[in-house]
Every structure is written in C-alpha cells, then in structure tokens.
SEDOVEX-828039 format. One record per residue: residue number from 1; residue in one letter; x, y, z of N, C-alpha, C, O in turn. Coordinates in steps of 0.1 Angstrom, whole numbers, padded with zeros to 4 digits. Atoms other than C-alpha are relative to their C-alpha. Example, Ala and Ser with C-alpha at 12.3 -4.5 7.8 and 13.67 -1.06 7.14 Angstrom:
BEGIN
n=1, res=a, n.X=0009, n.Y=-0012, n.Z=0000, ca.X=0123, ca.Y=-0045, ca.Z=0078, c.X=0009, c.Y=0012, c.Z=0000, o.X=0019, o.Y=0012, o.Z=0007
n=2, res=s, n.X=-0009, n.Y=-0011, n.Z=0000, ca.X=0137, ca.Y=-0011, ca.Z=0071, c.X=-0008, c.Y=0011, c.Z=0008, o.X=-0003, o.Y=0022, o.Z=0009
This chain:
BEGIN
n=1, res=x, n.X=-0009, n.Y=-0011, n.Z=0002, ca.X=-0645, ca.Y=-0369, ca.Z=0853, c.X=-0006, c.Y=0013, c.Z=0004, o.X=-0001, o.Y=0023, o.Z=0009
n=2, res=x, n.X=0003, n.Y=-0013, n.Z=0001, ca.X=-0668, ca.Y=-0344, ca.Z=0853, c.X=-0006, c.Y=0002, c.Z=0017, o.X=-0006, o.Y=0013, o.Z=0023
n=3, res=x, n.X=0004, n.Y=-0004, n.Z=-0018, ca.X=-0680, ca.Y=-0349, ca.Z=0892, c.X=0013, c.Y=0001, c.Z=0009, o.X=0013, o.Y=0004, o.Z=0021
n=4, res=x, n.X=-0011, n.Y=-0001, n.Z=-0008, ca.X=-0642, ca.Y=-0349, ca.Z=0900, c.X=0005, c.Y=0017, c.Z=-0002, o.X=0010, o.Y=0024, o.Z=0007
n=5, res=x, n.X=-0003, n.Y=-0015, n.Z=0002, ca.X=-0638, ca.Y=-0313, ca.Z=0883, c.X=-0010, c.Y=0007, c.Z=0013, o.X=-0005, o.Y=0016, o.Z=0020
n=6, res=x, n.X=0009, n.Y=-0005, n.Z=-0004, ca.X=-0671, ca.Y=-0305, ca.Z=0902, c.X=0002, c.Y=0002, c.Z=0018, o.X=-0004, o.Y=0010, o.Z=0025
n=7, res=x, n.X=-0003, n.Y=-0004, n.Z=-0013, ca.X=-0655, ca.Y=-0313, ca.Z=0937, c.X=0011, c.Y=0004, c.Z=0000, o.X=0012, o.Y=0008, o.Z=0012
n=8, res=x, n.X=-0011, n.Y=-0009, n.Z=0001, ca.X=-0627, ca.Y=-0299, ca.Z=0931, c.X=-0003, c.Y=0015, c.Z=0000, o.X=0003, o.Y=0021, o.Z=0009
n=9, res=x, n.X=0006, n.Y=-0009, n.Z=-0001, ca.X=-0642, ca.Y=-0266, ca.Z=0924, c.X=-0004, c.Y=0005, c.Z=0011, o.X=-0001, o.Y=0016, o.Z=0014
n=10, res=x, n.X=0010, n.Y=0003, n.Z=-0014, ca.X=-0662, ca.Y=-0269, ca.Z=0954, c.X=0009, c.Y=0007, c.Z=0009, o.X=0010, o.Y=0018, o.Z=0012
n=11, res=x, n.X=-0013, n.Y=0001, n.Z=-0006, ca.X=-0630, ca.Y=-0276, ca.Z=0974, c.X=0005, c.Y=0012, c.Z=0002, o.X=0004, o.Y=0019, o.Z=0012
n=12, res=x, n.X=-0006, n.Y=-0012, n.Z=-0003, ca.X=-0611, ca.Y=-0247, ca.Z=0960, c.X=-0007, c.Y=0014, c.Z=0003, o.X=-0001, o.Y=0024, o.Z=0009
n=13, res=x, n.X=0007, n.Y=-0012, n.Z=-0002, ca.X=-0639, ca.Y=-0222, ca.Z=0961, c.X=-0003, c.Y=0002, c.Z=0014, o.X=0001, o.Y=0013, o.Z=0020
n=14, res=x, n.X=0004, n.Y=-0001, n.Z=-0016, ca.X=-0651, ca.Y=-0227, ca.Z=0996, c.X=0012, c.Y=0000, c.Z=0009, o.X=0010, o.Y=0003, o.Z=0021
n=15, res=x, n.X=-0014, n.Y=-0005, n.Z=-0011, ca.X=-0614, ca.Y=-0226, ca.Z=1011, c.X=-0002, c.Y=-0014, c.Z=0006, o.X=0004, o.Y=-0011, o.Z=0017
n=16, res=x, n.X=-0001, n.Y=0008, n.Z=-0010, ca.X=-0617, ca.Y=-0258, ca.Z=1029, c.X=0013, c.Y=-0010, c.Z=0000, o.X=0021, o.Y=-0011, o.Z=-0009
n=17, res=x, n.X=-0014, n.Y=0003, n.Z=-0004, ca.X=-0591, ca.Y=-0278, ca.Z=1044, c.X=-0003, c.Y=-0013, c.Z=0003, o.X=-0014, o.Y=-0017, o.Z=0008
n=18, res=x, n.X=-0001, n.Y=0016, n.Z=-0009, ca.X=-0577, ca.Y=-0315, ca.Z=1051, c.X=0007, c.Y=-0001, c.Z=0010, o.X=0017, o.Y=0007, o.Z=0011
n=19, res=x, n.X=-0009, n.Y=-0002, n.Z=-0008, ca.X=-0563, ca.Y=-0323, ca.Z=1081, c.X=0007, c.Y=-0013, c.Z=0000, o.X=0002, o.Y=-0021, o.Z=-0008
n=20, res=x, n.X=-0010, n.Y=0009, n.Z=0002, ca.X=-0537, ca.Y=-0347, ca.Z=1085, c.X=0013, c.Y=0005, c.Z=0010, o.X=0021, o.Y=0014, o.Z=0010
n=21, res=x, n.X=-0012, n.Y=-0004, n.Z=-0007, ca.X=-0516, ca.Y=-0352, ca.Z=1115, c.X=-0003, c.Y=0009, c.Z=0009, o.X=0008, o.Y=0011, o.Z=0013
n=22, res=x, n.X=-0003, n.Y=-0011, n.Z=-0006, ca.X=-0524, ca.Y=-0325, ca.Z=1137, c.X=-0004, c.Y=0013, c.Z=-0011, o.X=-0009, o.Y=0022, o.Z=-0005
n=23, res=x, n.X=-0006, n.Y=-0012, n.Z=0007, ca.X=-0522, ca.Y=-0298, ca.Z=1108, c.X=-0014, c.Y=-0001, c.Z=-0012, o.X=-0017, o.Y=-0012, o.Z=-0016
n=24, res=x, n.X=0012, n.Y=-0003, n.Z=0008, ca.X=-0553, ca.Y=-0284, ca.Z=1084, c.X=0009, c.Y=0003, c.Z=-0009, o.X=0017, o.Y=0011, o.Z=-0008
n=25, res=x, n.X=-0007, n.Y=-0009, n.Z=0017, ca.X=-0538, ca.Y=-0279, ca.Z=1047, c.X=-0012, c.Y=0009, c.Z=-0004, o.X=-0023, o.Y=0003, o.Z=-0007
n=26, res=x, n.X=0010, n.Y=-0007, n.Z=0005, ca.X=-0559, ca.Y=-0250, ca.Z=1036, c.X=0010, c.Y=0009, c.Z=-0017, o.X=0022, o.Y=0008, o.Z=-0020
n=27, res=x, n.X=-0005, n.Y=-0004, n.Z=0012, ca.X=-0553, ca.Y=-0232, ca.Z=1002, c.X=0012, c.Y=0008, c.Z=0001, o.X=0022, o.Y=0007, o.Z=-0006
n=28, res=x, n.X=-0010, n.Y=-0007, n.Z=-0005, ca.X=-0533, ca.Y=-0206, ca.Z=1019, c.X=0013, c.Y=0001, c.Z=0009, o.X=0024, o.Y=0005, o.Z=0007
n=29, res=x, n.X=-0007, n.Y=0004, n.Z=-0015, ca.X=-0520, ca.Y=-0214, ca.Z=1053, c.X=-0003, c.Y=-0018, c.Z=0007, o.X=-0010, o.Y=-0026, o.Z=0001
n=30, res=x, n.X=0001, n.Y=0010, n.Z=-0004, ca.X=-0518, ca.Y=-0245, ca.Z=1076, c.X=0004, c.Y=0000, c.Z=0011, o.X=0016, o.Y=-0004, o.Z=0013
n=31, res=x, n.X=0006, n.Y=0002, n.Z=-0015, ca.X=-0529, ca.Y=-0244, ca.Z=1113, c.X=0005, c.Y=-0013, c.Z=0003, o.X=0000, o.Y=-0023, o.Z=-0003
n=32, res=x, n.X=0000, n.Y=0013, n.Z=-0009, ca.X=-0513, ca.Y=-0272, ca.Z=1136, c.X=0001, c.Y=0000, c.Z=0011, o.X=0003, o.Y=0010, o.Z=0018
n=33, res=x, n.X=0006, n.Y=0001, n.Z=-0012, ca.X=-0520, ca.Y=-0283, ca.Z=1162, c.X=0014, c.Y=-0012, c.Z=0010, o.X=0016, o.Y=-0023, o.Z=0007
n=34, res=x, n.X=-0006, n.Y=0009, n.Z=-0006, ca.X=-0494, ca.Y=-0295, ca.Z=1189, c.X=0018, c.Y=0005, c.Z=-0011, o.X=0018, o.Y=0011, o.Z=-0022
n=35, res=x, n.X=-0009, n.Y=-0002, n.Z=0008, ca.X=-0453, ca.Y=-0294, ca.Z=1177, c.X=0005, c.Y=-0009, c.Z=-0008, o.X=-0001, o.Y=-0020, o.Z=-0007
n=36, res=x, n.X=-0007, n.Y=0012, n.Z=0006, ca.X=-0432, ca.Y=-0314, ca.Z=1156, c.X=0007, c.Y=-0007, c.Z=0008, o.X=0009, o.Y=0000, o.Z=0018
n=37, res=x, n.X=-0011, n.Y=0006, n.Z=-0006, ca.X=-0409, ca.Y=-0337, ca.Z=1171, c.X=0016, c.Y=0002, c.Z=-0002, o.X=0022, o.Y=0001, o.Z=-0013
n=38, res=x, n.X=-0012, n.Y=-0003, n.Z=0008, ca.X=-0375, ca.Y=-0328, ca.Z=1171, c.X=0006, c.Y=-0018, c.Z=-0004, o.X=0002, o.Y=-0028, o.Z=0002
n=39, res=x, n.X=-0001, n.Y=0008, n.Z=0010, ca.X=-0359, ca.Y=-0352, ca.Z=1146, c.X=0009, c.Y=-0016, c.Z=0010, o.X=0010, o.Y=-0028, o.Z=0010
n=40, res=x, n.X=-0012, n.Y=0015, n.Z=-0014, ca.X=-0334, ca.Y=-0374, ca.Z=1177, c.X=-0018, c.Y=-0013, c.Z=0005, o.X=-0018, o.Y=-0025, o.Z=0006
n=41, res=x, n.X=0009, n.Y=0007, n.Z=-0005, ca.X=-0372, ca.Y=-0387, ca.Z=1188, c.X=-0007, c.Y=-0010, c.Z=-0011, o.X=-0014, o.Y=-0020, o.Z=-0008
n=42, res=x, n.X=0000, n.Y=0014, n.Z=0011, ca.X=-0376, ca.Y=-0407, ca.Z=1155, c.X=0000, c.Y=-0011, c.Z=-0002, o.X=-0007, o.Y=-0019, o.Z=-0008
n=43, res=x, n.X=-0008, n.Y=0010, n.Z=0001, ca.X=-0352, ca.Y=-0429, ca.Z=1164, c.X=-0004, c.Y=-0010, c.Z=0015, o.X=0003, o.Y=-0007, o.Z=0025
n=44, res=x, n.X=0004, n.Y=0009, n.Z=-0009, ca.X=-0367, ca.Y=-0454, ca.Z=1188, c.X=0004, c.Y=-0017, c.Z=0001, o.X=0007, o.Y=-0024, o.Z=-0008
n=45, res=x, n.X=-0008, n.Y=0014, n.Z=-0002, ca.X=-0354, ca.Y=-0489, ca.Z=1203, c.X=-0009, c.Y=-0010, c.Z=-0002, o.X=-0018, o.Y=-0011, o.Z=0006
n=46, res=x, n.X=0008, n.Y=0010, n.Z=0003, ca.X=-0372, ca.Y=-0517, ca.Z=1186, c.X=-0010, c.Y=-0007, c.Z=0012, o.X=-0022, o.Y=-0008, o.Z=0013
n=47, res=x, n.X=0011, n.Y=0007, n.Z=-0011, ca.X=-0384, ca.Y=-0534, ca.Z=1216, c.X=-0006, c.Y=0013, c.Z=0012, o.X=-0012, o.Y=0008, o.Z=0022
n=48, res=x, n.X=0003, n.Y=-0012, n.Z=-0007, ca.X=-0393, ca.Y=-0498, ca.Z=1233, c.X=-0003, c.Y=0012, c.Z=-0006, o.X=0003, o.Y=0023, o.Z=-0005
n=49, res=x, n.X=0006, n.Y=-0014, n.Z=0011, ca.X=-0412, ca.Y=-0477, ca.Z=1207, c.X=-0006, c.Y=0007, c.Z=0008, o.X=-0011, o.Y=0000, o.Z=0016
n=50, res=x, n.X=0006, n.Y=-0014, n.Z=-0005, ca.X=-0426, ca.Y=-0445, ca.Z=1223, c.X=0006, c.Y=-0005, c.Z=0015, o.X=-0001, o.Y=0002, o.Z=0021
n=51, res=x, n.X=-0010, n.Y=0001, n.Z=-0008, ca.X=-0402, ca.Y=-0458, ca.Z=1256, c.X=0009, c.Y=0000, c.Z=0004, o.X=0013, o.Y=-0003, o.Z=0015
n=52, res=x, n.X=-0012, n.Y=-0002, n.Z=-0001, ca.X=-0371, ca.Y=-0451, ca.Z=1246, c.X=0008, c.Y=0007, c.Z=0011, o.X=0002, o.Y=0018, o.Z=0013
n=53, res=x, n.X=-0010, n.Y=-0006, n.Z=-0007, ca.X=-0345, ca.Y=-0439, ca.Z=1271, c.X=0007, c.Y=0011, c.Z=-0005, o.X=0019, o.Y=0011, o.Z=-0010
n=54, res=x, n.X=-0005, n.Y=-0012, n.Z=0006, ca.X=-0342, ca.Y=-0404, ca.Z=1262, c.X=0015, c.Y=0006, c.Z=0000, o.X=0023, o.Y=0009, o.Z=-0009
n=55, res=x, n.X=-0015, n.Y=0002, n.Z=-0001, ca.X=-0310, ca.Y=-0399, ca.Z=1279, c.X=0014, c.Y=-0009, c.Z=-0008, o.X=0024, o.Y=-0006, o.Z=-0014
n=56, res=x, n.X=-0011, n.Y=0012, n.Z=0008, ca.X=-0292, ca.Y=-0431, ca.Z=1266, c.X=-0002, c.Y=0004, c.Z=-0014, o.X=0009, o.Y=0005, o.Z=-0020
n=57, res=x, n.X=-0004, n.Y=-0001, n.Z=0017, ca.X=-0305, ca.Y=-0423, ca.Z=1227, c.X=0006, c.Y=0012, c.Z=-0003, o.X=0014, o.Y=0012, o.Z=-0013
n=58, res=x, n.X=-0009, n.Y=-0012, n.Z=0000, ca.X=-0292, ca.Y=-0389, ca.Z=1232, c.X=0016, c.Y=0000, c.Z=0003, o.X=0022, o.Y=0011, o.Z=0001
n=59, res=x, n.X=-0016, n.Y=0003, n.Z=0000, ca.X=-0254, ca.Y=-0404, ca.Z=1240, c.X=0002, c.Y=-0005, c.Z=-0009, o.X=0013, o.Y=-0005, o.Z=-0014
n=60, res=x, n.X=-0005, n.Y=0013, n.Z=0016, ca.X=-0258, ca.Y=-0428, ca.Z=1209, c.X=-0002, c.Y=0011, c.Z=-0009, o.X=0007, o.Y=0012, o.Z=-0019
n=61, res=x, n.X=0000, n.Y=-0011, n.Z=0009, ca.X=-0268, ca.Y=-0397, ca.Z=1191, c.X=0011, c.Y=0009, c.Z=-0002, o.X=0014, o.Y=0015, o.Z=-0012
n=62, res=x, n.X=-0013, n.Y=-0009, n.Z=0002, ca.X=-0237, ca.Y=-0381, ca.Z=1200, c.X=0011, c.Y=-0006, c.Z=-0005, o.X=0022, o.Y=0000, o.Z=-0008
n=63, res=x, n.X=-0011, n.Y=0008, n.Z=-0003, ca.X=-0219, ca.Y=-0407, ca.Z=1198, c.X=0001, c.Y=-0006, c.Z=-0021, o.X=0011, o.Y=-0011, o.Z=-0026
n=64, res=x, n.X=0004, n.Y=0003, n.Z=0010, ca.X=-0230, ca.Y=-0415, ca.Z=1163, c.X=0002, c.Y=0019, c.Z=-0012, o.X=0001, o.Y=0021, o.Z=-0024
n=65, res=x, n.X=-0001, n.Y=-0014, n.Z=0008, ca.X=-0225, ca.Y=-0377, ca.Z=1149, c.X=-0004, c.Y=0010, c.Z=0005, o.X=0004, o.Y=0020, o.Z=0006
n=66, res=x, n.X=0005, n.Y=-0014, n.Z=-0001, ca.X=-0249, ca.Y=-0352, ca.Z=1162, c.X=0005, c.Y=0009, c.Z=0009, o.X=0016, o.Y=0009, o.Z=0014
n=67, res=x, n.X=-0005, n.Y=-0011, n.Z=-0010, ca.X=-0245, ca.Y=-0326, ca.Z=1182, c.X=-0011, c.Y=0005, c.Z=0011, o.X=-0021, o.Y=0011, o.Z=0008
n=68, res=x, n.X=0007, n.Y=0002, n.Z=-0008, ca.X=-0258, ca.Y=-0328, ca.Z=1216, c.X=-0011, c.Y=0010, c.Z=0003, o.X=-0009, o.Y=0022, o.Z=0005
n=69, res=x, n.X=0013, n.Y=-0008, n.Z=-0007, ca.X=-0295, ca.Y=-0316, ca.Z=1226, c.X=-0003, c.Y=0010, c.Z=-0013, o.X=-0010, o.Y=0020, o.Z=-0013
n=70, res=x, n.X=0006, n.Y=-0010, n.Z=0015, ca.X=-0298, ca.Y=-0301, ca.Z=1187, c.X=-0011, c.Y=-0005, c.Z=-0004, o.X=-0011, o.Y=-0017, o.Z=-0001
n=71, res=x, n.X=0014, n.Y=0001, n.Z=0000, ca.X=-0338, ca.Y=-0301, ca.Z=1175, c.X=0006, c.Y=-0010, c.Z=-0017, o.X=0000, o.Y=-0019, o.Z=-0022
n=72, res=x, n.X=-0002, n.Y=0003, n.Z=0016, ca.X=-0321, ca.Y=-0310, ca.Z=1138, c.X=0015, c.Y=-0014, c.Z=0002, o.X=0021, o.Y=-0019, o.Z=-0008
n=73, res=x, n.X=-0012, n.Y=0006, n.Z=0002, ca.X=-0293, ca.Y=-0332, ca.Z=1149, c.X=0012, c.Y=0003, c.Z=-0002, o.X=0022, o.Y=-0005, o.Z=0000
n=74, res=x, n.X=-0014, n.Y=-0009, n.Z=0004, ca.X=-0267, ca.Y=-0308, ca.Z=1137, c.X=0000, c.Y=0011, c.Z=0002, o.X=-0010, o.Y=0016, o.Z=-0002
n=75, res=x, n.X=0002, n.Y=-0018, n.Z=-0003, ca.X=-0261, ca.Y=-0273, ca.Z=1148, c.X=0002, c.Y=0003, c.Z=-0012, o.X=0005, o.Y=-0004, o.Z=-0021
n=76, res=x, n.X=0004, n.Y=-0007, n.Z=0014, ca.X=-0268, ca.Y=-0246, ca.Z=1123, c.X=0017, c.Y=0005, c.Z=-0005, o.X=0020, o.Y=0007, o.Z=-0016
n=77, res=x, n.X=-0015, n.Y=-0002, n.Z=0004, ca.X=-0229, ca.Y=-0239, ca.Z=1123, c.X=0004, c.Y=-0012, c.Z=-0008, o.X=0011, o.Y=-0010, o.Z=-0017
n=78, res=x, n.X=-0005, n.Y=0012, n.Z=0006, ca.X=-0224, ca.Y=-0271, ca.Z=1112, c.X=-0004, c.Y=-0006, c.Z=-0015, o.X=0002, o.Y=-0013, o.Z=-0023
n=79, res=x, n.X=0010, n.Y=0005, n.Z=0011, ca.X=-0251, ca.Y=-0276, ca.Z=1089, c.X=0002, c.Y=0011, c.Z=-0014, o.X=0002, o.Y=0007, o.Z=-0026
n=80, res=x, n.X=-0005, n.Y=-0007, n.Z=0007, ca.X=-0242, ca.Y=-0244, ca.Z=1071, c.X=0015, c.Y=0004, c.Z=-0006, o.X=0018, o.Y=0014, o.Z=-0012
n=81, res=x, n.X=-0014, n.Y=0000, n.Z=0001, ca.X=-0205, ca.Y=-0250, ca.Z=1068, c.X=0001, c.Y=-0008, c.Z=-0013, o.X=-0007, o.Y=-0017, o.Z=-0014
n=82, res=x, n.X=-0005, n.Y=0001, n.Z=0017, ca.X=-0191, ca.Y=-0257, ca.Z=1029, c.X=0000, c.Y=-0013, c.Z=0000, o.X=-0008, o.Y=-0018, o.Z=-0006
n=83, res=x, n.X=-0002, n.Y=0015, n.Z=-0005, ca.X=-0179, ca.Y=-0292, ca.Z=1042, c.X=-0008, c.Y=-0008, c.Z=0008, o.X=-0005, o.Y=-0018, o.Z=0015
n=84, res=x, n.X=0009, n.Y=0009, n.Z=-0009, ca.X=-0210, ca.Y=-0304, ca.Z=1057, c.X=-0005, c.Y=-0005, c.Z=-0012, o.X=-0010, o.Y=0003, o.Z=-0020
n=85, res=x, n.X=0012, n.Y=0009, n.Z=0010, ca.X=-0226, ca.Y=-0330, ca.Z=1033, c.X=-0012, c.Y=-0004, c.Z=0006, o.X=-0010, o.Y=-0014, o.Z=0012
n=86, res=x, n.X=0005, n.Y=0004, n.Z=-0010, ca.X=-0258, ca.Y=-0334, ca.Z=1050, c.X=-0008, c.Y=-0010, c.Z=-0004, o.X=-0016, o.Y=-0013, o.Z=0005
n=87, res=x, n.X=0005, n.Y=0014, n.Z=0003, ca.X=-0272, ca.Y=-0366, ca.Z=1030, c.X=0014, c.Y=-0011, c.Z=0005, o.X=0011, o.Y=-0017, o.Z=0015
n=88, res=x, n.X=-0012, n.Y=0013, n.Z=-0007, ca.X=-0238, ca.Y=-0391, ca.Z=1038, c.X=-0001, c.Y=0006, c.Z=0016, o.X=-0003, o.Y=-0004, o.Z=0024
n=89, res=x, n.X=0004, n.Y=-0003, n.Z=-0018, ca.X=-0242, ca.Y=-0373, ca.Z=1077, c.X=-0009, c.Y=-0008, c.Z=-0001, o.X=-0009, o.Y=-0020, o.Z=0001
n=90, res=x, n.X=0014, n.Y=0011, n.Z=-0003, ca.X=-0274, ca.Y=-0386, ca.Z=1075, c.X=0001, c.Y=-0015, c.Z=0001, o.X=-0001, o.Y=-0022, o.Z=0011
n=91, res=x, n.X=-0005, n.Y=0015, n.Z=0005, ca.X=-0266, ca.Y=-0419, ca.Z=1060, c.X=0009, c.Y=-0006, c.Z=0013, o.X=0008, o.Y=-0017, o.Z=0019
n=92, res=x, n.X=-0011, n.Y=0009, n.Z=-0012, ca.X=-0239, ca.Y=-0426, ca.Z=1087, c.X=-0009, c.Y=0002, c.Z=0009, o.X=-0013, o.Y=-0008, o.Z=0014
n=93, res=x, n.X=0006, n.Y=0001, n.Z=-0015, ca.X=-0261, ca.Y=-0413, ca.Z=1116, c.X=-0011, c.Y=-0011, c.Z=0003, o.X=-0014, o.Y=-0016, o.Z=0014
n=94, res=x, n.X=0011, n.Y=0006, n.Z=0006, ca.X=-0289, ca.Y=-0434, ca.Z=1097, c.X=0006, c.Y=-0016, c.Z=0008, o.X=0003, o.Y=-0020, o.Z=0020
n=95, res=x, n.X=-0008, n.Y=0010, n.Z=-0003, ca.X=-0265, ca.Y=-0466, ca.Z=1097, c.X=0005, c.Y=-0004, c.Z=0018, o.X=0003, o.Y=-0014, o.Z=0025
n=96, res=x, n.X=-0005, n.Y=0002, n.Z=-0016, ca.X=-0250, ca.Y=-0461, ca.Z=1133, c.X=-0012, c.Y=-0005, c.Z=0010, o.X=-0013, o.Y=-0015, o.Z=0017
n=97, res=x, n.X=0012, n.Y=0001, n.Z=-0004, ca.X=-0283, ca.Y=-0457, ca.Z=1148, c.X=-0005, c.Y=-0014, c.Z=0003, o.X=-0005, o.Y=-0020, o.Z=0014
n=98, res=x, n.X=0001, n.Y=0014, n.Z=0007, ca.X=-0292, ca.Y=-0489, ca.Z=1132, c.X=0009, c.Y=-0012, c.Z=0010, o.X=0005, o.Y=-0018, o.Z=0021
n=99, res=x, n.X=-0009, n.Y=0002, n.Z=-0007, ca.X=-0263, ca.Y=-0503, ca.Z=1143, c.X=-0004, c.Y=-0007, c.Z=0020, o.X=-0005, o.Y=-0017, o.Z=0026
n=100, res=x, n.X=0000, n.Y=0003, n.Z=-0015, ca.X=-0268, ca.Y=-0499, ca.Z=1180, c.X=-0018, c.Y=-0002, c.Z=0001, o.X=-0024, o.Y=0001, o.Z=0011
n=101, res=x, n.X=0020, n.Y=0010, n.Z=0000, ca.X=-0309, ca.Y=-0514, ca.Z=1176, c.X=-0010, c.Y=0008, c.Z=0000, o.X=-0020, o.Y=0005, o.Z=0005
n=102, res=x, n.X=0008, n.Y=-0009, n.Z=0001, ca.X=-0324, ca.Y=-0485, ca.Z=1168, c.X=-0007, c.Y=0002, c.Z=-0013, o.X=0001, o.Y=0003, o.Z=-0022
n=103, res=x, n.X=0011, n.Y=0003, n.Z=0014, ca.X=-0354, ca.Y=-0484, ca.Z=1139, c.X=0000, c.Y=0018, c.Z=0000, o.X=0004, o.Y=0025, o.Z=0010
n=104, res=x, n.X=0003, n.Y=-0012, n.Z=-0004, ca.X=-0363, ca.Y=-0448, ca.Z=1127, c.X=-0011, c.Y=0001, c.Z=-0007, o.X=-0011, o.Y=-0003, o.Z=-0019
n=105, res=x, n.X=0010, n.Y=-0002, n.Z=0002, ca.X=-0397, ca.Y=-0438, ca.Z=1124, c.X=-0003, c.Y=0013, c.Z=-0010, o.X=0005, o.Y=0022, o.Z=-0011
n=106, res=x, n.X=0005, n.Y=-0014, n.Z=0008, ca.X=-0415, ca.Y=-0412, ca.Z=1099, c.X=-0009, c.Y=0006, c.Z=0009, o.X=-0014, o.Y=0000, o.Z=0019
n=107, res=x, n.X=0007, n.Y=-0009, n.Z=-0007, ca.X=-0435, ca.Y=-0381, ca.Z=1108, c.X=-0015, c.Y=-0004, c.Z=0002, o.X=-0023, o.Y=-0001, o.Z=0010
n=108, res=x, n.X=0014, n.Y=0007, n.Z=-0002, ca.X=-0466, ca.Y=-0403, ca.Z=1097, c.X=-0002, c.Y=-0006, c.Z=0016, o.X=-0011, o.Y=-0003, o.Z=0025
n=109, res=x, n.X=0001, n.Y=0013, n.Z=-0011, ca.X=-0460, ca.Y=-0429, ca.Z=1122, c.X=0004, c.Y=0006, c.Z=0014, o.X=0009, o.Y=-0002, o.Z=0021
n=110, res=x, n.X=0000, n.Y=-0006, n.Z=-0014, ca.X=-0456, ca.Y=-0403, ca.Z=1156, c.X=-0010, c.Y=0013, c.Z=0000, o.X=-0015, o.Y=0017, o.Z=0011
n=111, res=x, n.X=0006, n.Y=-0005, n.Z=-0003, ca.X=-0474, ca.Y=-0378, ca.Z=1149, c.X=0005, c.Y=0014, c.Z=0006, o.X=0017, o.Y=0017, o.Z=0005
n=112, res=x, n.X=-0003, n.Y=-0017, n.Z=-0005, ca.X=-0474, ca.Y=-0340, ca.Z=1165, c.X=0005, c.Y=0000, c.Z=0014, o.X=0002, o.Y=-0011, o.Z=0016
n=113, res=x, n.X=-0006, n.Y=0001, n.Z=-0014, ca.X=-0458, ca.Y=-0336, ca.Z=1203, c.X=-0015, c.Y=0009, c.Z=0004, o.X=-0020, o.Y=0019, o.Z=-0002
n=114, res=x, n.X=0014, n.Y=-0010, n.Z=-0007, ca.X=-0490, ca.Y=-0323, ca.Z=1224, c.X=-0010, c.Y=0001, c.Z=-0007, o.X=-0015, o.Y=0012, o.Z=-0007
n=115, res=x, n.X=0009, n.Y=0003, n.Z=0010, ca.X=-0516, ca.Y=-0334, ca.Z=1200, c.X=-0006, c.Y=-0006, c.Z=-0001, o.X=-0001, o.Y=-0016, o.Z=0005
n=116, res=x, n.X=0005, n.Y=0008, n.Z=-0001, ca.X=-0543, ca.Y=-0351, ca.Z=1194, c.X=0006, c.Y=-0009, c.Z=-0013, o.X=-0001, o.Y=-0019, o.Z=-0013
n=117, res=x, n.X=-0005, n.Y=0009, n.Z=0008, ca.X=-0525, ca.Y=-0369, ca.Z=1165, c.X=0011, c.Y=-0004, c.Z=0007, o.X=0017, o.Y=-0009, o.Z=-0002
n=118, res=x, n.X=-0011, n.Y=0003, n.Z=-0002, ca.X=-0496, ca.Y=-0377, ca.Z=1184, c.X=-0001, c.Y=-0016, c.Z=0001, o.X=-0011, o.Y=-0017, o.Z=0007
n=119, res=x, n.X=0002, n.Y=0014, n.Z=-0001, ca.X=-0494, ca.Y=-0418, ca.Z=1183, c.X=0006, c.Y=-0006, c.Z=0007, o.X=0006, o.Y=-0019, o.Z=0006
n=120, res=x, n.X=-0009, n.Y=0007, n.Z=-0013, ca.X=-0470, ca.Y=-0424, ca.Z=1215, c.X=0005, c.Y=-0008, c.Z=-0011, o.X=-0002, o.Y=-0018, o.Z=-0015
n=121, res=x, n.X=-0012, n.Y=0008, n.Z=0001, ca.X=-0441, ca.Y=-0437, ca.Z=1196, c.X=0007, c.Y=0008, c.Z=-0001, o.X=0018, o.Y=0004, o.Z=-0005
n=122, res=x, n.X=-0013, n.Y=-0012, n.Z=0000, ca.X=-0422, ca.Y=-0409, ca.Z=1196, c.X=0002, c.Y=0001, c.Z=0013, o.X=-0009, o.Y=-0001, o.Z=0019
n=123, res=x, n.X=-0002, n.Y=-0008, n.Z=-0016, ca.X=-0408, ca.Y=-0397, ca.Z=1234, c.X=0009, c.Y=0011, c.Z=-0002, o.X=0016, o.Y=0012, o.Z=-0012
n=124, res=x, n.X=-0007, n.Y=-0010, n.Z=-0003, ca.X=-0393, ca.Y=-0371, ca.Z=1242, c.X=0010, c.Y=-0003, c.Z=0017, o.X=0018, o.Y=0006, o.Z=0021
C-alpha cells in the first residue's frame, strides 16, 4: 500500500501522462494525436472491417435514421429538438445497422483517424 501511495505521488507531482489511443492524459489537459472518427465509421461490414464501402454505409445510415454526411449521426437541429430521444435513436440506428450485417466497433478497437494509434478498422 505504501509503494502504491508512493507512486502515486510521484505521478501526480511530476505531471506525467498516459497515453492511450493517440491522446496523453495529463493532470490538466490532453494532447492527441491524429482525429476521432466520426461516429458513421464505427459501423463496419463483418466480412470488410476497415473496407467498408463508405458510400453504401452512408445510404444504410440514412436509410436507417441519420442524417446524411453528419460527424454525430444527427444534425445539431435535430439532436437539440424537445422530441429527439437520443438513446431509442440510437437503439433503432444500433438495431437497423445490425440488421443490414453491420457490427459496430468501439473507439478502443479503431483508434484516432491520422495516427499512429489508428488500427485500420475504421474507414473513412
């Protein structure tokens, strides 16, 4: 216990940072490296991870709810409107997705766009 306090101290005194992903967690701020993915590149075709057909998942995307060529999937009009629930949106886009043979990946498992973390299963 007492060598866990002891790096810990360490840690917070000297400022230092983990990185993870592309991106340094420091006490204050957090430096990354490379962008996020907008959230449509997630969604990849089981047998064509990091080769999906950008075009085509972007019709199923529309076609499934979102709103074409948005970084969030929903315009900010939409997303801020009284009647947007945006967990059951989810859920249906989630479902549909699915649906037409599409898996959807987390931010672990792709990584940063232009990065040395990036893991080619995301496309753009």
């Amino acid at each position: 216990m007492r060598f866990l306090f002891v790096y810990f101290s360490i840690f917070v005194l000297t400022g230092c940072g983990i990185t993870i992903d592309g991106c340094t967690y420091h006490m204050t701020y957090t430096p990354c490296d490379g962008e996020q993915f907008p959230r449509v590149a997630f969604y990849q075709k089981k047998d064509t991870v990091g080769r999906t057909n950008a075009e085509i998942r972007w019709n199923d995307a529309k076609h499934c709810g979102a709103d074409y060529r948005e970084p969030y999937l929903f315009s900010d009009y939409r997303y801020k409107s009284k009647l947007f629930d945006y967990k059951s949106e989810i859920k249906h886009f989630d479902n549909c997705m699915s649906k037409l043979g599409y898996i959807k990946l987390t931010v672990e498992e792709c990584g940063r766009m232009n990065s040395v973390s990036d893991k080619k299963k995301c496309n753009m």
